[in-house]
C-alpha positions in Angstrom: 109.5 63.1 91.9 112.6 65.2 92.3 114.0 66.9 95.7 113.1 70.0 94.4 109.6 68.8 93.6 109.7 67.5 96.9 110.5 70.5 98.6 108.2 72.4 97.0 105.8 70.3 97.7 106.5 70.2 101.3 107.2 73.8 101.6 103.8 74.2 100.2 102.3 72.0 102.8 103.9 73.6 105.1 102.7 77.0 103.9 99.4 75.2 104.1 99.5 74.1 107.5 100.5 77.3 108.6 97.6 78.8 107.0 95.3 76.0 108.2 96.1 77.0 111.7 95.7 80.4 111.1 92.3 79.6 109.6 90.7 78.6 113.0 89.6 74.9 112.8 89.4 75.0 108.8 89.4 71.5 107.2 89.7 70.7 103.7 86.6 69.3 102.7 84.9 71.9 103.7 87.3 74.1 101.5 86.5 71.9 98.8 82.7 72.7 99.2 83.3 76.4 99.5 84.7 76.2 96.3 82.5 74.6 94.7 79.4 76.6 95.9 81.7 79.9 95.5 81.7 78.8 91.9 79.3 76.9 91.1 80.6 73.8 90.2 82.0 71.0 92.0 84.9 68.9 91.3 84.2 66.7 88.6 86.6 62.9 87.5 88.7 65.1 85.8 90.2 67.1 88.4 93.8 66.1 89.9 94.5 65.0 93.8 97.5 65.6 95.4 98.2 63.7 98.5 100.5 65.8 101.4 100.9 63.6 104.1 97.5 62.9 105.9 95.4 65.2 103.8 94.2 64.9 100.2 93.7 68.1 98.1 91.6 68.3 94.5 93.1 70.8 92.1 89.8 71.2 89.5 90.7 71.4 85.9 87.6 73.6 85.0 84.5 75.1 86.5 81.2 74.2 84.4 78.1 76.1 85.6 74.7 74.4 87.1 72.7 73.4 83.9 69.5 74.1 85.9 70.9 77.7 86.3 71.5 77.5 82.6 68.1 76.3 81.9 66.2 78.9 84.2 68.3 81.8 82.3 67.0 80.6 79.1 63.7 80.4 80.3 63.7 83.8 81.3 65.7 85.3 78.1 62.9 83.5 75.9 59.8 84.1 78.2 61.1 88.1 78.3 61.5 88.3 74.3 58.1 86.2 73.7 56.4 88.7 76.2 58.0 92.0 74.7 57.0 90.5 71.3 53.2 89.7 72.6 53.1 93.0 74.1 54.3 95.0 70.8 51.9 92.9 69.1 48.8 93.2 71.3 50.1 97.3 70.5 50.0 96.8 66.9 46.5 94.7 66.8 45.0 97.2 69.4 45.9 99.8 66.7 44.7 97.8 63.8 41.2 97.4 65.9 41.0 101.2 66.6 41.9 102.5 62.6 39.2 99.0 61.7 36.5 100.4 63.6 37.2 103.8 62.8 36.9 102.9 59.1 33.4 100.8 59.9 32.4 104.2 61.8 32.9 105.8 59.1 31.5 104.1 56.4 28.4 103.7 58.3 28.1 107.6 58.9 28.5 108.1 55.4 25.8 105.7 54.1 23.5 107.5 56.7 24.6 110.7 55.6 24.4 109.8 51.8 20.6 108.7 52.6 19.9 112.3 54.3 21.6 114.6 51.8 19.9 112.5 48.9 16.6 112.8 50.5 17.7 116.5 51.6 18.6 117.6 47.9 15.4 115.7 46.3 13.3 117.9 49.0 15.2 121.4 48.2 14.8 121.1 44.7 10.9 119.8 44.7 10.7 123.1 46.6 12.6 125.6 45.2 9.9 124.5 41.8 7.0 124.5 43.9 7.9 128.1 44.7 7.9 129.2 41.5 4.1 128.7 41.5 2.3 132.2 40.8 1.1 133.7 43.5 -2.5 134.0 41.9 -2.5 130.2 41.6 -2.1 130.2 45.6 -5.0 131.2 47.8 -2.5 132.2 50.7 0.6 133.5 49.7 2.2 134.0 52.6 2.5 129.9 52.3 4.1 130.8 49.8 6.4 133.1 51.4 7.8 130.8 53.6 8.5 127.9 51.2 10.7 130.1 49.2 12.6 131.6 52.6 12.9 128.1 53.9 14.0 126.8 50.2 16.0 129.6 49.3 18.6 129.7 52.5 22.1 128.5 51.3 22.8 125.1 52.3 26.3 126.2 54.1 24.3 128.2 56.2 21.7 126.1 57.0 24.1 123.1 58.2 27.4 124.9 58.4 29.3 122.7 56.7 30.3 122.6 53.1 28.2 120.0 51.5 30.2 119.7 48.0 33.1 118.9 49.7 31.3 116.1 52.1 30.0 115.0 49.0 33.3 114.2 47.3 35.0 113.1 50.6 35.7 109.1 51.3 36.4 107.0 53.9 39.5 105.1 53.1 41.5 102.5 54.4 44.5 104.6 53.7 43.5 107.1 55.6 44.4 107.7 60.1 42.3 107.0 62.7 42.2 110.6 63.9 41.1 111.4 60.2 38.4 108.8 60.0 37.1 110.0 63.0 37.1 113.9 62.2 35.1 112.6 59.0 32.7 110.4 60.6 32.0 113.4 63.2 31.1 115.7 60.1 28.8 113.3 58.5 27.0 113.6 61.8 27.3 117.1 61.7 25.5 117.5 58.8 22.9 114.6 59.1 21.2 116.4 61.8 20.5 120.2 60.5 19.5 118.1 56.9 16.6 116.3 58.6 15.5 119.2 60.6 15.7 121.3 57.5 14.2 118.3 55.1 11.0 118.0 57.6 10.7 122.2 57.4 10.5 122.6 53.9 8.4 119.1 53.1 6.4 120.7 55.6 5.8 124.1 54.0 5.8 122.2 50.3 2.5 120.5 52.1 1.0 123.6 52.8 1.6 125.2 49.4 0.1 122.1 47.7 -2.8 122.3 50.1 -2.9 126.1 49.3 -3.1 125.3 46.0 -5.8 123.0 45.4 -7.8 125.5 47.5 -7.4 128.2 44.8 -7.9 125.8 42.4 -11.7 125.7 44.3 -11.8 129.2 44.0 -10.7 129.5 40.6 -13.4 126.9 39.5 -16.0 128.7 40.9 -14.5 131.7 39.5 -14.5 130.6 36.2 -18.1 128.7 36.6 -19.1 132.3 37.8 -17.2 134.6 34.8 -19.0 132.0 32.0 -22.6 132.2 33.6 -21.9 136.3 33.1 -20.4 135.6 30.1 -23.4 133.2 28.6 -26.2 135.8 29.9 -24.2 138.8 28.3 -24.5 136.8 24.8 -28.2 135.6 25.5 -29.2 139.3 26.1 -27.4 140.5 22.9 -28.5 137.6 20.7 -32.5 138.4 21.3 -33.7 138.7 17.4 -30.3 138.3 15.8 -30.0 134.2 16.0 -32.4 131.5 15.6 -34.4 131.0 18.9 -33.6 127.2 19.5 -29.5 128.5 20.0 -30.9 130.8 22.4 -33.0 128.3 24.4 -30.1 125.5 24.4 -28.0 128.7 26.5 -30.7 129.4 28.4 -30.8 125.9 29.7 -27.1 125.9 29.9 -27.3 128.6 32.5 -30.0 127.5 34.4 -27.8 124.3 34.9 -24.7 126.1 35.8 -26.6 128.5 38.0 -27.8 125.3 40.3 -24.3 123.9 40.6 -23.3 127.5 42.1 -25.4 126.8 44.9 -23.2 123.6 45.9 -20.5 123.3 47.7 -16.8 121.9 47.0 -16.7 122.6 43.8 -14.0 121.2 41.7 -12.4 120.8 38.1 -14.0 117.3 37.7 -17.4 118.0 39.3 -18.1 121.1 36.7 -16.1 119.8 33.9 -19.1 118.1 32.1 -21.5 121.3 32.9 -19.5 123.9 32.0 -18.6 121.8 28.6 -22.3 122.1 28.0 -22.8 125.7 28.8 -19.6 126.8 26.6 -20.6 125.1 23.9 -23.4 126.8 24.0 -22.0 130.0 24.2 -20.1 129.4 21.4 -23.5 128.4 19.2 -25.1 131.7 19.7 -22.1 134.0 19.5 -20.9 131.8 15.8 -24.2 132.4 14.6 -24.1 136.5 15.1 -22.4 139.2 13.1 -19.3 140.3 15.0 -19.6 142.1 18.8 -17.1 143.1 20.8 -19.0 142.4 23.9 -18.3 139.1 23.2 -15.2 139.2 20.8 -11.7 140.2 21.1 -11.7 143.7 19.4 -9.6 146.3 19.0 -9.4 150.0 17.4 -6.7 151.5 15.9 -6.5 155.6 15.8 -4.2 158.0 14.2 -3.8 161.4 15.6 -3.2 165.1 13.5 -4.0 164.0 9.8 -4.8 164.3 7.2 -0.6 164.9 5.9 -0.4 164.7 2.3 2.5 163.0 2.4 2.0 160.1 4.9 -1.7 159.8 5.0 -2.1 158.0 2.1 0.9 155.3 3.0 -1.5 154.7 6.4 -4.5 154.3 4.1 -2.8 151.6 1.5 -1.4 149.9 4.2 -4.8 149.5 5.9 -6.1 148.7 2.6 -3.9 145.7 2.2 -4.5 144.5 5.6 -7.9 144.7 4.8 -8.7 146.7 8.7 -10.9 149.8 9.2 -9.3 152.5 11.7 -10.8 155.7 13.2 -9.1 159.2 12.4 -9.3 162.2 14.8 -8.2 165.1 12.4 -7.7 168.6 13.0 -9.5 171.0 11.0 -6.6 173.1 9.9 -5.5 170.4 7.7 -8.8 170.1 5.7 -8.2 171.8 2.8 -6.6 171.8 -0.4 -5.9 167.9 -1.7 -6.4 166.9 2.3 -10.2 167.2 1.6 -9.8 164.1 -1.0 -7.6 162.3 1.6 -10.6 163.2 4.1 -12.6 161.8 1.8 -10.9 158.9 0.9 -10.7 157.9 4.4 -14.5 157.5 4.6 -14.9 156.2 1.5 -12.7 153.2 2.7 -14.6 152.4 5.9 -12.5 154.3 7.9 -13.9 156.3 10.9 -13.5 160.3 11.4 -13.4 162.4 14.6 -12.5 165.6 15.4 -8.8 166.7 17.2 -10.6 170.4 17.6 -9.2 172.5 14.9 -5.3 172.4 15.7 -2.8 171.0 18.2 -3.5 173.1 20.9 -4.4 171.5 24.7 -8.4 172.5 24.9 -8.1 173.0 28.4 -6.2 176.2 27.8 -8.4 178.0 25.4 -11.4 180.1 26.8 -15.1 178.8 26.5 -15.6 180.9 23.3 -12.5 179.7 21.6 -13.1 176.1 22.6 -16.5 176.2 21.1 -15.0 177.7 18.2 -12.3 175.4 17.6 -14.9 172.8 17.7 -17.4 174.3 15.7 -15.1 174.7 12.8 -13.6 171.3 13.2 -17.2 169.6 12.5 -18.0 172.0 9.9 -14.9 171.2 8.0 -15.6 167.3 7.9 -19.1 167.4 7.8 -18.7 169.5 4.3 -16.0 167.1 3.6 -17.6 163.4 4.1 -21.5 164.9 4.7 -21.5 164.0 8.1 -20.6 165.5 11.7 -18.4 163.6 14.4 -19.8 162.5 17.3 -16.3 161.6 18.9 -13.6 164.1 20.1 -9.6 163.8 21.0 -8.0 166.3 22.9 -4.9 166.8 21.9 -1.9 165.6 24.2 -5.5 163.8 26.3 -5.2 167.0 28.5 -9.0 167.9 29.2 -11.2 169.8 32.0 -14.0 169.9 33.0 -15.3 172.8 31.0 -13.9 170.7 28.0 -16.6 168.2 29.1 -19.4 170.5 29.2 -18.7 171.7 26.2 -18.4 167.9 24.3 -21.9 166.9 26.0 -23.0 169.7 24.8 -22.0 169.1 21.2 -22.3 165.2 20.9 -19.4 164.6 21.1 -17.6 161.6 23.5 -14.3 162.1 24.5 -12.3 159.4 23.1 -8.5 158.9 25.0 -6.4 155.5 24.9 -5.1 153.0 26.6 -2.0 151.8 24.3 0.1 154.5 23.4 2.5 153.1 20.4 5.2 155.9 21.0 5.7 155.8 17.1 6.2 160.1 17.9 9.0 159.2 19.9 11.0 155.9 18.0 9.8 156.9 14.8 11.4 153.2 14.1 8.6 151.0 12.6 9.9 147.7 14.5 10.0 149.4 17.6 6.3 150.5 17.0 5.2 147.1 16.1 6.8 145.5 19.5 5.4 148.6 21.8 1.8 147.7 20.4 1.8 144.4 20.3 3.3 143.7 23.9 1.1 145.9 25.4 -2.8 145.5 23.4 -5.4 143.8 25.1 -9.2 142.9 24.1 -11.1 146.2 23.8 -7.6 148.5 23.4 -7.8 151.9 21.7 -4.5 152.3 20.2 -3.0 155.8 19.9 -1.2 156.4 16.7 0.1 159.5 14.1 -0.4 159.1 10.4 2.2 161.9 10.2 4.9 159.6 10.4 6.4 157.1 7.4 7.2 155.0 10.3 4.0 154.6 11.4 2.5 153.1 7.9 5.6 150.7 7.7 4.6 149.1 11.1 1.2 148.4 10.5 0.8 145.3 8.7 3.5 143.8 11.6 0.7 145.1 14.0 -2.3 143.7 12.1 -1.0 140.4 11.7 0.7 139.2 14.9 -2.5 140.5 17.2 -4.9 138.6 13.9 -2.5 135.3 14.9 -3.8 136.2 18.6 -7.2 136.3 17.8 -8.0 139.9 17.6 -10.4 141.7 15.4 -9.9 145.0 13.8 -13.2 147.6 14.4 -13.6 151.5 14.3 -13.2 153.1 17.9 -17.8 153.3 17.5 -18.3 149.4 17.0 -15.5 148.9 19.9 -17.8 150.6 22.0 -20.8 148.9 20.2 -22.9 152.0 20.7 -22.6 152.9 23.9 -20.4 156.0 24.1 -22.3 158.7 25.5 -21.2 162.1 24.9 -19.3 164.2 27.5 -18.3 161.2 28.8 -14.4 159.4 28.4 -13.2 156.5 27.3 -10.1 155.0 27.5 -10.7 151.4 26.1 -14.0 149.2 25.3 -16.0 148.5 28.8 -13.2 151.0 30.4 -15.4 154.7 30.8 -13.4 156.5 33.4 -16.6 158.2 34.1 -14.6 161.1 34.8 -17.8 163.3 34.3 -17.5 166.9 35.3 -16.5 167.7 38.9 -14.4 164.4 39.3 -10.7 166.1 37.8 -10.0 169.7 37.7 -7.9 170.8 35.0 -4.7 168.9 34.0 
């Protein structure tokens, strides 16, 4: 070692010392310890000693930390990033859990919901048919009423919700937890209002059924009750016009229907077999008679203000070809001249003749003498014409009074209105004739038309055939009535007198 080192080192001793002493009973080992714990670390085989007289001083070459401080550090930095990544994960599966039951929520909610509104529909629509029924085929209708206010409310009002769009809406996995659950709370929505309304309407639909069947009791008896009428009407009118064994069979017939009356809870199936029997019957006795329209369908055809030379004879071919007899109210103006022949004609085909008083003129208007005038001339006119006098009278435009009545009793004659009016006056369009007529006959119609009119003639074998193809038969306004007009008296259709007799209108 050099003097300078030497002195250096000894200055620096002596430094020491002086600091030593300065230091208040400071020794160096404890120094040396107060290192070490101010730094954590202690002097390890590689650090240099210096020897300065009686003391010895370390001079550490590098400070390592504690490895158990090291180790607890670690432990710390990897416990705090495995918790941070258990937490975010216990976030994440406690998500996962939520949008997974919300989806199961949801699914189940709709399969309920898909059960209801199928059930719901089915019920609506069994309804909504059911109350189409007729309400004669319903023996309260105000059953009926309800079904259809109960069936026929829209379905938005009913549950408030839009069911097309529920319909077509899914639960997917796609889709948020919030939205799951705002689509599982709708299917719930509607569930509820469906089965209250389902249980309302199968409710009322239970009624109407019940209601049904009980007019179905009442029509049976009804219709066991219209055929007994029916079968005594044609046993009365068959007396000496059939053989005598038909007429016993019906008799018998009856007497067994009659006794069923009597019982109660009648149905289709109980009667079925006895009112077989007692039709049959029926139809036996009425086969074997000429025609009635008691006990047939039957209608007359009429044709006002003739005879027109022009358009007569085209109504009297065209009845001709159809092979149908009408009746013919005429007004006795027009009988002269080549009109007599037509007149004649007329009769000489079958055809029926009344009087329309002796021109177009409402009766009700005239004065008694002229109204008996207009009359007399009228049946003197075809009686010189076809040899015989009417015994039916039209009023022109129907208007009548009672002093018209009087009068018609007075002279034989019944008053003879109708019930179909073809308005062929007021198309004068023969298709539009045929469809008025047809739509509108029934058994026992007297149908009003004009032989006056080309029109008219052109629309009658339309009108002959499609009510033939219905069953109708084609009969002067006389054999509709089958004898029993009485004069003074009116008559709109067969079995239909008004029995307007004097006193019951004044003049219209």
């Amino acid at each position: 070692m050099t003097q300078q080192q030497d002195k250096d080192v000894t200055g620096s001793s002596a430094n020491d010392s002086d600091a030593n002493a300065a230091n208040a009973g400071f020794n160096e080992t404890d120094g040396v310890d107060a290192f070490a714990s101010q730094w954590g670390s202690e002097p390890d085989a590689t650090s240099e000693y210096i020897e300065s007289g009686d003391a010895t001083v370390a001079i550490p070459q590098s400070h390592r930390p504690k490895p158990l401080l090291i180790a607890f550090l670690a432990v710390f930095v990897i416990l705090a990033l495995v918790a941070g990544m258990t937490i975010a994960r216990n976030i994440s599966l406690s998500r996962a859990q939520a949008h997974a039951d919300a989806l199961q929520s949801c699914q189940n909610a709709q399969t309920k919901y898909v059960t209801t509104v199928t059930t719901y529909t089915a019920t609506m629509k069994a309804a909504r048919e059911l109350g189409k029924t007729s309400p004669d085929d319903v023996a309260n209708t105000k059953l009926l009423d309800t079904l259809n206010e109960l069936a026929g409310t829209n379905d938005s009002a009913v549950i408030g919700l839009d069911l097309n769009t529920l319909n077509e809406s899914e639960c997917s996995g796609n889709a948020s937890t919030d939205d799951l659950d705002a689509l599982s709370g709708s299917f719930g929505d509607a569930i509820v209002p469906m089965f209250k309304r389902t249980g309302e309407v199968q409710y009322a639909a239970d009624n109407v059924k019940a209601s049904i069947e009980d007019q179905k009791t009442i029509n049976v008896r009804s219709r066991l009750s219209y055929l007994v009428s029916t079968a005594q009407t044609v046993l009365d009118v068959s007396a000496g016009k059939v053989d005598e064994s038909l007429r016993t069979a019906l008799s018998d017939a009856i007497d067994a229907a009659t006794a069923l009356q009597k019982t109660n809870n009648l149905t289709a199936e109980s009667t079925k077999g006895v009112m077989s029997d007692l039709q049959s019957a029926v139809d036996a006795v009425r086969n074997a008679m000429p025609l009635d329209c008691r006990l047939s369908k039957c209608v007359a055809l009429t044709f006002d203000d003739g005879p027109d030379k022009t358009n007569t004879p085209k109504v009297l071919d065209a009845l001709r070809q159809s092979g149908v007899p009408a009746t013919f109210f005429v007004q006795g103006q027009n009988i002269s001249g080549s009109n007599v022949d037509l007149l004649r004609r007329e009769a000489a085909e079958g055809h029926e003749i009344g009087s329309m008083s002796w021109s177009h003129t409402q009766l009700h208007a005239l004065s008694a003498g002229d109204l008996k005038t207009s009359l007399d001339k009228t049946a003197n006119a075809i009686e010189n014409a076809t040899g015989s006098r009417p015994t039916l009278l039209r009023a022109p435009d129907g208007a009548w009074s009672d002093t018209v009545l009087s009068r018609a009793k007075t002279d034989g004659l019944s008053l003879v209105l109708w019930n179909i009016d073809s308005l062929d006056w007021k198309s004068r369009d023969a298709d539009a004739i045929v469809k008025q007529v047809v739509s509108t006959t029934l058994s026992g119609s007297i149908i009003d038309l004009h032989d006056t009119y080309g029109s008219t003639a052109a629309a009658i074998p339309q009108i002959v055939k499609q009510l033939q193809d219905q069953g109708y038969h084609f009969v002067t306004v006389s054999k509709l009535l089958e004898g029993g007009a009485k004069p003074g008296e009116i008559y709109y259709s067969a079995g239909d007198s008004s029995a307007y007799t004097m006193g019951v209108l004044a003049d219209r």
